[in-house]
Structures are given as structure tokens and as C-alpha cells.
N, C-alpha and C positions, 0 to 999 in steps of 0.2 A: 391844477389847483389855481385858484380863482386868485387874483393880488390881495384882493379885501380878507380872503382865508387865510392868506400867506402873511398879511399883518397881522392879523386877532393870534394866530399863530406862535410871534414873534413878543408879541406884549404877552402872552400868557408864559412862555415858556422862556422867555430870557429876560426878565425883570430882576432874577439877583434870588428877593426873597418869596417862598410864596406862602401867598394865602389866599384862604379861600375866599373869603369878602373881597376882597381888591378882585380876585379875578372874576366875579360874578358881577362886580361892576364893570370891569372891560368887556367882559361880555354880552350885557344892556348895553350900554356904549357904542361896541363895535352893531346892536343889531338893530342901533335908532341910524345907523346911517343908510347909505340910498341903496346902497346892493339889496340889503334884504326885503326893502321897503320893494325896490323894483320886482322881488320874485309874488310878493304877494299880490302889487298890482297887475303883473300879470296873469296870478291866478284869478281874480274876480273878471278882468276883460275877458276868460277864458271860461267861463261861467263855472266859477271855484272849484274849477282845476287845479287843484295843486300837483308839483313835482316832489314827486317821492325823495330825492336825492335833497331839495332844500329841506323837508320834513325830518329825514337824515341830520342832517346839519343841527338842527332842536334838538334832537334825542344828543346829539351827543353831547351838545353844551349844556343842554341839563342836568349831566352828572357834577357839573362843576356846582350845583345849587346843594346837589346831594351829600355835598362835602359841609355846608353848613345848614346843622340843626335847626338854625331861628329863622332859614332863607324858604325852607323846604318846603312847609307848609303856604309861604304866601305867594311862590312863583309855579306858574303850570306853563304849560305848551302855550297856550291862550297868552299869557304875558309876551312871551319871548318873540310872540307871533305881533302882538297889538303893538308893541313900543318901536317898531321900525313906521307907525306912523306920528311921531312925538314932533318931529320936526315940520312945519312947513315947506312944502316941496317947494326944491329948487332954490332954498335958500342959498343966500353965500355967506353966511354965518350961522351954521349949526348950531342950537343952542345942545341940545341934547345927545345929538350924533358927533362929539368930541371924546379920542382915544385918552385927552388930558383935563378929564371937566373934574370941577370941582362937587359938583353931584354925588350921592351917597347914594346906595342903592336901593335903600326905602325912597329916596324921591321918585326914581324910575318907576319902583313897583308902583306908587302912587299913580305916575301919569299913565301906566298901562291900563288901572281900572277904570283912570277917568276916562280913555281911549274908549274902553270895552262900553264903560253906560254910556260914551257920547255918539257914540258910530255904530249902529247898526249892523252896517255894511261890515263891517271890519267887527265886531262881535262874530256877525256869520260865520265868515272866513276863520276865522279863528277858531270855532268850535267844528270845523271840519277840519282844520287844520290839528285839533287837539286830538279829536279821534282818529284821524289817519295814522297821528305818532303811537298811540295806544294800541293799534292794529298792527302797525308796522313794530313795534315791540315785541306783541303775542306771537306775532309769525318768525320773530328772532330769536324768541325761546323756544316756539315750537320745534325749528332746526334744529337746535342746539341738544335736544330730548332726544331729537331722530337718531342727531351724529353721536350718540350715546350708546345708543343703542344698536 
């Protein structure tokens, strides 16, 4: 497990109390910093090649959106994927990619759609990034039917 996993990990699960909004904001948070940004860059140098195992990674932080009603309908695969470029690379003061920002998670969702109309490139990626997770779902249910049966 990856260090960057092993914090998102540690803020989600040992904060005290939970909820669902605080954690769906640590998890924008933890996925405007550079790890995640780095897998998608390197899916575009790779001519949008994505890695199934970080696609992995969406699906399952997704469920944290699923725990609240008002989050559900405004956050896709496509957010989760667009907001890891909110920061300017290489900064040395993150504004977005901070585990302690004062950000609400409507401002994220905000900057992911500005991301999506202002990038092209990264709109792309994202929407193959969003049906990979969607495929990669189907064939998790699909098993699931097999081992049922």
C-alpha cells in the first residue's frame, strides 16, 4: 500500500467521529494531491492508458459519495478523476491538495467541472477513465452472479 493510501486511510478511519461529508471531502482533498494526479499523467503520456488497479481506487472511494444523498448525484468517476489536476504542478503550497483545507466539498465539485470544460485533454481521460470504472463494476457483479451460482 502506497504511503499516500495509507494516509487517506488514516484520516478516514481514525478522525473520532464520522461522517459522510467530512470524508468525501478528505477524499477530494487527498485526490487533488500529486499521487493521483501522477497516475493520470501518466495515463495520457501512455496514450490513455489507464491502470485498472488506480480505476480500483475510484470505485471504491465512491462509495463514500454514496453514503450521502445531496453528494451522489453531483460527483461521477469523471470528478474524482478531473480534481487531481486543481492544483498547479509542482507547487509548494497546495492550495487544494491540503488533508486540512478549509474547502467544502461543493467548492471541489465546483473546480472539477471547471477542470472538465477547461481541459479537454483531462475531460478525455476522464471519460475513459469513467467507463473503465463502469466496466470494471459490471464485471464485479458479473463474478459475483457466477460465484452464486
Amino acid at each position: 500500500m502506497s504511503l499516500w493510501l495509507q494516509a487517506l486511510d488514516q484520516h478516514l478511519n481514525f478522525t473520532g467521529n464520522y461522517n459522510p461529508k467530512d470524508n468525501a471531502k478528505t477524499v477530494l482533498a487527498f485526490l487533488s494531491m500529486g499521487v493521483p494526479r501522477d497516475w493520470w499523467e501518466d495515463a495520457m503520456r501512455n496514450n490513455n492508458l489507464v491502470k485498472d488497479s488506480h480505476v480500483y481506487v475510484l470505485i471504491d472511494l465512491y462509495e463514500i459519495f454514496k453514503e450521502t444523498p445531496e453528494l451522489v448525484d453531483q460527483v461521477s468517476y469523471k470528478h474524482l478523476a478531473a480534481i487531481a489536476f486543481a492544483d498547479e504542478r509542482y507547487t509548494n503550497t497546495p492550495f487544494w491538495g491540503r488533508s486540512q483545507s478549509e474547502l467544502i466539498v461543493e467548492d471541489y465539485i465546483r473546480k472539477a467541472n471547471e477542470i472538465l470544460a477547461d481541459r479537454p485533454d483531462v475531460a478525455s481521460l476522464c471519460n475513459i477513465i469513467e467507463a473503465r470504472a463502469i466496466e470494471l463494476i459490471q464485471n464485479r457483479q458479473e463474478e459475483k452472479q457466477l460465484c452464486k451460482n
